[in-house]
N, C-alpha and C positions, 0 to 999 in steps of 0.2 A: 669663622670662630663662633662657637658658641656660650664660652666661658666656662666649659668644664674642662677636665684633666685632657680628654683625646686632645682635643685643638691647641689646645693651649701647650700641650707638649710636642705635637706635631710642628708647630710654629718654632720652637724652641730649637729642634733635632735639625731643622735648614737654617737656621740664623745660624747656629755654631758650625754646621758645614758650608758656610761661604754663600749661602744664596742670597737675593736681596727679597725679601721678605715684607707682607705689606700685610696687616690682619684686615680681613673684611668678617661684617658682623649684618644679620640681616634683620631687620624689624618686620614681624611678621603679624597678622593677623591674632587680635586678642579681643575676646568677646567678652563684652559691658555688659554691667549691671552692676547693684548691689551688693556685698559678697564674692564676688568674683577674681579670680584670681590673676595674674595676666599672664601669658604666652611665655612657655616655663624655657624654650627657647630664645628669649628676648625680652624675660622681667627687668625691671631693672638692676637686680643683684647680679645677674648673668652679664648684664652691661658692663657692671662696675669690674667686675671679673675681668671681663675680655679685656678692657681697654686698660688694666692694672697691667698685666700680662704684658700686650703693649709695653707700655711704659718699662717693665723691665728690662725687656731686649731691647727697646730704643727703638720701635718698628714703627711706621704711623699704625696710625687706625682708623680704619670708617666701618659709620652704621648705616645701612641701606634699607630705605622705604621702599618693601616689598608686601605689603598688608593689602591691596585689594586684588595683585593678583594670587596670592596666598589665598584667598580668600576665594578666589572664583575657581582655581585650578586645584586644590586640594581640600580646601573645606566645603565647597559646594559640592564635589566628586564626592567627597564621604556623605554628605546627605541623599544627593540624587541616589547614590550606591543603597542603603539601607531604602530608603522609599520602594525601590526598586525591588529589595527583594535578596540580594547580593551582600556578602559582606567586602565590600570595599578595603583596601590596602595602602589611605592616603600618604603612609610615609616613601612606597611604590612612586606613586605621581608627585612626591617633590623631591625627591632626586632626581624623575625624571626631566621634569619641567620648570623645576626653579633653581636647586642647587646648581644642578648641572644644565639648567637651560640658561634663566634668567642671571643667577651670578656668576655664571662663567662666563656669560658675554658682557658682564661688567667689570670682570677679573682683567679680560682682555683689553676693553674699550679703555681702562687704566694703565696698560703695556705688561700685564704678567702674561708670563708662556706658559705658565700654568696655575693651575686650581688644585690647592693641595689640602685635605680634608684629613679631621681624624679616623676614618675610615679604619677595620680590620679587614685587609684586603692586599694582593699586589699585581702589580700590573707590569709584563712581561712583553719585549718582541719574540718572535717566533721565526725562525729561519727564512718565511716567505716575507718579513715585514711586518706583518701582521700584530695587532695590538691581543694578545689574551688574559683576564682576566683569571687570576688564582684565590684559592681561599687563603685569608691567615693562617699565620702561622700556630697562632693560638685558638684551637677547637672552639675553645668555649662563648668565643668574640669572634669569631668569624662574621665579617657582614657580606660576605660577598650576593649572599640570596636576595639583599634589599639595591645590590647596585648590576644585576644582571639585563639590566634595561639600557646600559650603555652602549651607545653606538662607537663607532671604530674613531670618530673625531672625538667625542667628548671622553675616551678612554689616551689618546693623545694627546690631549691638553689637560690631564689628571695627573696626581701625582696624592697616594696613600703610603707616608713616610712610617706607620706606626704597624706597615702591614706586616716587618720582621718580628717584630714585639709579642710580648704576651703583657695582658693588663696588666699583673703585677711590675713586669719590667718598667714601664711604662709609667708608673705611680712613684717607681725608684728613681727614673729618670725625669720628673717632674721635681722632685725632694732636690735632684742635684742641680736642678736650675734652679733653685729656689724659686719656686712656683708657690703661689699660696694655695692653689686649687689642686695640691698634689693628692691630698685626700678628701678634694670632693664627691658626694656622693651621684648617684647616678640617677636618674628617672624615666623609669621604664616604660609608663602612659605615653598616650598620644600627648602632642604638645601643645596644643590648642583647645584642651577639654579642660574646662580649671577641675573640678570635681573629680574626674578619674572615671567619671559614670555616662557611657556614650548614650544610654537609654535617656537619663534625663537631657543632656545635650541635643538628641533629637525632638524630645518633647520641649524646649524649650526653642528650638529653629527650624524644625519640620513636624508641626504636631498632626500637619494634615495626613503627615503617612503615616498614622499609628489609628489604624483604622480597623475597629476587629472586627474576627471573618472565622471560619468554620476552622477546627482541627479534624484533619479526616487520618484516616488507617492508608496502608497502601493500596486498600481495594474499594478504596473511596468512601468506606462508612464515617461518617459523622462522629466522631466523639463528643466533641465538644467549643467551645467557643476561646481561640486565643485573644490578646489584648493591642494587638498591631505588628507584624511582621520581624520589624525591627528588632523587639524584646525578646526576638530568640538567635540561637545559633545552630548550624549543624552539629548533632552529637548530643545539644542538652539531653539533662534527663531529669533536673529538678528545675520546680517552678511551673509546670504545666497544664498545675490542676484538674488532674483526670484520676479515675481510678483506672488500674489494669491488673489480672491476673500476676502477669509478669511486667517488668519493667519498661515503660516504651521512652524511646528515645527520638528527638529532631531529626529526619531523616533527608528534607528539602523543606525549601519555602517556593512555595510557589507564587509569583508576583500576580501574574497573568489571574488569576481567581481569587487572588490576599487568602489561600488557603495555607496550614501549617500541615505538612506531611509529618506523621508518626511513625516509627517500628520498633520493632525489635531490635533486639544488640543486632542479629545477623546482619540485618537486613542495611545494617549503616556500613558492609564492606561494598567497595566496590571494585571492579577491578580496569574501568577504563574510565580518563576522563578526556576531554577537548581541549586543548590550551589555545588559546586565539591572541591576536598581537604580538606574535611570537618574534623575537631580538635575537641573532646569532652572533656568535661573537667567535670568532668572527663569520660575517655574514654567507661565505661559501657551505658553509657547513648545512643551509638550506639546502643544498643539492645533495648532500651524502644519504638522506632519509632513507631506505628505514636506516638507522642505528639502533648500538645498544645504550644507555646509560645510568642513573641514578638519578632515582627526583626525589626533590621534599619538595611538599604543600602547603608545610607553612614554615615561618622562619628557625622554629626551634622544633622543629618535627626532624625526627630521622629522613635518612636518604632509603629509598627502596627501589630495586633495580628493575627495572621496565624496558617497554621496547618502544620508538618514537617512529609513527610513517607519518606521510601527509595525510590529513584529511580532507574526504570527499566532497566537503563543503566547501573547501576554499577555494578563492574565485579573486581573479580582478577585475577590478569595477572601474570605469569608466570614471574620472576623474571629476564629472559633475555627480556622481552618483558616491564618492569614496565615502563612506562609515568612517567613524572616529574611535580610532583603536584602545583609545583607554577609556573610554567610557562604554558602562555597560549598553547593549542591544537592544537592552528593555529599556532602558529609559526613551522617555516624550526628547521631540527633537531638540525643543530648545536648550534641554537639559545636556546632550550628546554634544552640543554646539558651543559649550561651552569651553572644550578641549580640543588638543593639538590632532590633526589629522592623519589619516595613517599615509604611508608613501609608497601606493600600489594596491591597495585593495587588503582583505584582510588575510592574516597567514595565519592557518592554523594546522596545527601538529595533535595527531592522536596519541595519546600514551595509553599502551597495555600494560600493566605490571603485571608481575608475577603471580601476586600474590594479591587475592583481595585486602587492598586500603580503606581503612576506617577514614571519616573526615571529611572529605574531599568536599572543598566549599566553596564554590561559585562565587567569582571575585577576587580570591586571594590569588596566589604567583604558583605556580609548580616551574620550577626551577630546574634546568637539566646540568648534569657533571659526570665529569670521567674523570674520577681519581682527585687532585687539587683542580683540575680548571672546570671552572663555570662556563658553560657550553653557551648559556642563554636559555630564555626563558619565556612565559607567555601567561595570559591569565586562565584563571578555570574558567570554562565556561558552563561544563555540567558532570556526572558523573553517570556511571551504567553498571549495573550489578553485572554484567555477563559480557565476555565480548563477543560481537558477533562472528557467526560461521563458527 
């Protein structure tokens, strides 16, 4: 439970269908100082929320001290990621590893059979048994792109009651439990930046990566001098402080030199990118490669239709040698070692599309689907204007 409308009505929709029902609420990671605001998932008004909710349906409630692995597993993952070079996907690594790692093995270790979140999502068996993963029912809340990282046990012991719903239903049936939080509003930042501004968040927790370094062209000329790595995105196009005939746009960040690559509109389509730490769901579907299907890049980007084979890089590694699948490649080891390990070495999947893709940002998720199911998914690792052969 978080204390807004999803959870709080999700909890509502199983108390009146017979379940027994227990709100869990997690304390999470909120960074001090002066002015600061605290962890918008676990302020205290969000408490008073949850545990009011609570008290309506007669549920118990607990608040679970999760702030230093919160801390190490997704707030350190999003600075090591920017240092890095990468735009990181920290809300990616706490479903992966705390929603669905850490509080579903205390969901259990308290006797629930399942972990039921406000999720826009549902979760289906399939003729072979099998656990698949569907979008909501309502487009525009769809969360399925942020929980494609499920494995076949932790989509087993889930349970997203609000996945038949569209938000406004969901608002009416929040009113009908008399819910105080039927029209509360939403907050669409990260949940652990008070300010909303990740630029200063990193200058104020990693000022050592904000290190300036050369802006070059694609063909390596020097433009000019950026202000640290971090301060940009793929695609920007204001803020760069260069002049150019025509408009140049963030085209990479390159870690390896702290150089900022520039270009042209053109020059930002791509048409092939890498996705590594690749999650099937179900997991047979590694074997079916190549296939066809539909990826989005990022969570609110359209889907565009490509084609998935294995890539020639993937490899299994030797079990003293395994890489750590969600943390980037480029990070210094102890940074990398900070995260959960892959199970087999690394799996990576090449996506062609059709069509050259603007965007395509190292770090974030390209997500694969066929029609409503979420196939699985992996992170970006790079993009390539042309595909080869």
């Amino acid at each position: 439970m978080s204390g807004g409308v999803d959870s709080s009505t999700a909890a509502a929709l199983l108390h009146e269908r017979g379940y027994a029902v227990i709100g869990l609420m997690m304390r999470m990671w909120t960074e001090e100082g002066d002015g600061f605001l605290p962890n918008r998932c676990c302020s205290p008004e969000a408490v008073a929320d949850a545990r009011r909710v609570c008290q309506t349906l007669g549920i118990p409630f607990y608040l679970l001290n999760v702030e230093d692995e919160f801390k190490t597993r997704v707030v350190d993952f999003f600075l090591d990621g920017y240092a890095a070079g990468v735009t990181p996907n920290p809300c990616l690594q706490c479903n992966r590893l705390v929603k669905f790692g850490t509080l579903l093995a205390k969901a259990r270790a308290l006797g629930a059979d399942l972990l039921a979140t406000g999720h826009y999502a549902r979760i289906v068996q399939n003729e072979r048994g099998e656990y698949e993963l569907l979008k909501g029912v309502d487009a525009k809340k769809d969360q399925s792109y942020a929980l494609h990282i499920l494995s076949q046990d932790q989509l087993a012991h889930s349970m997203f009651p609000l996945g038949e719903f569209t938000k406004a239903e969901t608002r009416a049936l929040a009113a009908q439990y008399n819910l105080r939080v039927a029209e509360k509003a939403e907050s669409q930042d990260l949940c652990f930046i008070a300010d909303g501004d990740y630029r200063n968040f990193m200058r104020r927790n990693r000022p050592d990566a904000l290190v300036p370094g050369p802006i070059l062209d694609t063909q390596g000329n020097v433009l000019g001098q950026h202000t640290g790595l971090p301060d940009y995105t793929i695609g920007q196009r204001k803020g760069l402080g260069i002049a150019a005939r025509e408009p140049l746009y963030v085209v990479a960040l390159d870690g390896a030199r702290n150089a900022l690559i520039v270009g042209h509109k053109a020059e930002l389509g791509k048409r092939v990118l890498i996705a590594r730490a690749v999650n099937w769901i179900p997991p047979r579907l590694a074997e079916k490669l190549p296939l066809r299907a539909s990826v989005k890049i990022r969570y609110r980007s359209m889907e565009a239709p490509a084609t998935l084979t294995p890539d020639a890089s993937s490899r299994i590694l030797p079990k003293s040698r395994v890489v750590r699948d969600d943390a980037s490649p480029d990070l210094p080891r102890q940074a990398r070692d900070r995260h959960a390990p892959s199970e087999g070495g690394e799996k990576k999947v090449r996506v062609e599309f059709d069509e050259p893709l603007r965007d395509i940002t190292p770090g974030q998720a390209a997500v694969f689907y066929d029609g409503e199911r979420c196939l699985g998914g992996g992170i970006i690792e790079g993009g390539r204007m042309k595909a080869e052969g």
